[in-house]
C-alpha positions in Angstrom: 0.0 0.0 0.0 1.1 3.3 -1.2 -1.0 6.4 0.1 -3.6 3.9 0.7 -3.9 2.5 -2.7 -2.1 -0.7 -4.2 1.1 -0.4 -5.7 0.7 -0.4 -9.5 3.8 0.0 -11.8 4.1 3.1 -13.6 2.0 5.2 -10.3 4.1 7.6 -8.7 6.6 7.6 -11.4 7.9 3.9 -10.4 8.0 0.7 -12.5 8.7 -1.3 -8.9 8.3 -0.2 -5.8 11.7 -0.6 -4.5 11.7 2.3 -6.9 10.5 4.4 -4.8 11.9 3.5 -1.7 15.7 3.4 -1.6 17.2 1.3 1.1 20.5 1.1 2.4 21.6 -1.9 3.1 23.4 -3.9 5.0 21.6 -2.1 7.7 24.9 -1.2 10.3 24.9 -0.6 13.7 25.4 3.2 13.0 22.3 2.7 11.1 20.4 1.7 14.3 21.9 4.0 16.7 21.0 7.1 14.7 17.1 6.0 15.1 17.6 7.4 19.2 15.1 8.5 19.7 12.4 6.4 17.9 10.9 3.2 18.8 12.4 0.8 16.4 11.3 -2.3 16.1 11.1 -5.4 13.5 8.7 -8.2 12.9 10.8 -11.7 11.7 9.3 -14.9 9.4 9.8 -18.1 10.0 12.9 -18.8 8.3 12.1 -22.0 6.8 8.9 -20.1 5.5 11.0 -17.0 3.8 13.0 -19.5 1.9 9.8 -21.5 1.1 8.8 -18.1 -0.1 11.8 -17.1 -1.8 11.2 -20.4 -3.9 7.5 -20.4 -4.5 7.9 -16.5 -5.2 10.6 -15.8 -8.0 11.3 -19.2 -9.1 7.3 -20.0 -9.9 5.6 -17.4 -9.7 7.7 -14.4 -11.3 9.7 -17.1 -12.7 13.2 -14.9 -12.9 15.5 -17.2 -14.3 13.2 -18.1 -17.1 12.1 -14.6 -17.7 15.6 -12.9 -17.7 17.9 -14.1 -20.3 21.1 -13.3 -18.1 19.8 -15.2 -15.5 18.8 -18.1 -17.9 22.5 -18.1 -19.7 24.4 -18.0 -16.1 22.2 -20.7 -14.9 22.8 -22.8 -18.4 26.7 -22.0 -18.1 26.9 -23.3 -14.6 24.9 -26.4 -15.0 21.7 -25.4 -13.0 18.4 -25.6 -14.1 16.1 -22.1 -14.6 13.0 -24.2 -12.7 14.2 -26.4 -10.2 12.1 -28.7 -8.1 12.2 -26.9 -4.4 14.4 -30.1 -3.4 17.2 -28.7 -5.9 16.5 -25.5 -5.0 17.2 -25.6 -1.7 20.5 -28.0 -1.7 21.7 -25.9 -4.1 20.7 -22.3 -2.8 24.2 -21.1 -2.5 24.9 -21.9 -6.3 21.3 -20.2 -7.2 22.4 -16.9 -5.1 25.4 -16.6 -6.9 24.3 -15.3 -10.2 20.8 -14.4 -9.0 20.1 -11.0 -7.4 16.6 -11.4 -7.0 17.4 -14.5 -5.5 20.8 -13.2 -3.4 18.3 -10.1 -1.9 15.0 -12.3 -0.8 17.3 -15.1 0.7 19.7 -12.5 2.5 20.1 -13.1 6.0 17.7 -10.9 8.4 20.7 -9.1 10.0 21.0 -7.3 6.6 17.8 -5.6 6.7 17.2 -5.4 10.8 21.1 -4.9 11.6 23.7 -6.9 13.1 21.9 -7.3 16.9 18.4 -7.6 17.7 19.2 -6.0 20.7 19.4 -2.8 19.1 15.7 -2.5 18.7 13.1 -1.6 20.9 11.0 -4.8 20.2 11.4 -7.8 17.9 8.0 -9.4 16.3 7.5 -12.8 15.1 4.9 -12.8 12.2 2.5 -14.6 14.8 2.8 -11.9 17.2 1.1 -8.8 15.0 -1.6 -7.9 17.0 1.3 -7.3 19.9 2.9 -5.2 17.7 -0.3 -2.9 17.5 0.1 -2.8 21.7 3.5 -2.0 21.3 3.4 1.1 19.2 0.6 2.2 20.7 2.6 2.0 24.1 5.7 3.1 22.6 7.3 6.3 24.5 9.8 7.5 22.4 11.6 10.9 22.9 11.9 13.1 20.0 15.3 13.6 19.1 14.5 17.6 18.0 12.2 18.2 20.8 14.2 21.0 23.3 12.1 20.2 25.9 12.6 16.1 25.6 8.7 15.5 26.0 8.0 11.7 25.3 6.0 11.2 21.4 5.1 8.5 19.6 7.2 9.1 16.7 7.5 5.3 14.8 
């Protein structure tokens, strides 16, 4: 959701959304620290699911290595096929990141979007635990960083 409509390519001058939204990753410590202020917080999959996903996602569905023809001639060259079963997949994920960005950036670890500790944040989420993440924000006393008088704010 994008100013609460759907992300379509081609609205607000994007073809993708990550487009629009630049992020810098790996996410450093530095990163984290300069959020003082905020309540930062992350919500983690399953990580046997995100791979599942990763799979079911750009091999099948967007079907990258079939539908990029640098993908499909790396993949040739290095003896691996363009739709593997998820068994191959899997046992061979290291090979598959190797000449696969898409693949590389939805089968990166977690510390390179969250940062290198997840006791940086203010509150770690597992996907089962949303509706606590709705208690937490709302909870969350944060001071703001430009305020002179340090008043707490919910500032997320």
């Amino acid at each position: 959701m994008l100013h609460g409509k759907p992300f379509e390519r081609g609205d607000f001058g994007a073809r993708h959304i990550h487009e629009l939204y630049k992020v810098k990753i790996p996410v450093t410590r530095e990163d984290i620290e300069a959020l003082d202020g905020y309540w930062t917080f992350t919500v983690l999959r399953d990580p046997a699911k995100r791979l599942l996903s990763a799979y079911s996602k750009r091999v099948l569905y967007h079907r990258d290595m079939q539908e990029n023809s640098r993908a499909y001639l790396r993949a040739a060259l290095r003896g691996l096929s363009t739709s593997p079963s998820v068994d191959v997949f899997l046992r061979k994920l290291a090979r598959y990141r190797d000449f696969s960005h898409s693949i590389r950036s939805h089968t990166d670890p977690v510390s390179t979007f969250v940062g290198p500790e997840l006791s940086l944040l203010d509150a770690v989420y597992r996907t089962d635990q949303l509706p606590h993440l709705a208690v937490g924000a709302d909870r969350a006393e944060c001071r703001d960083p430009a305020s002179s008088d340090g008043r707490p704010e919910n500032r997320i």
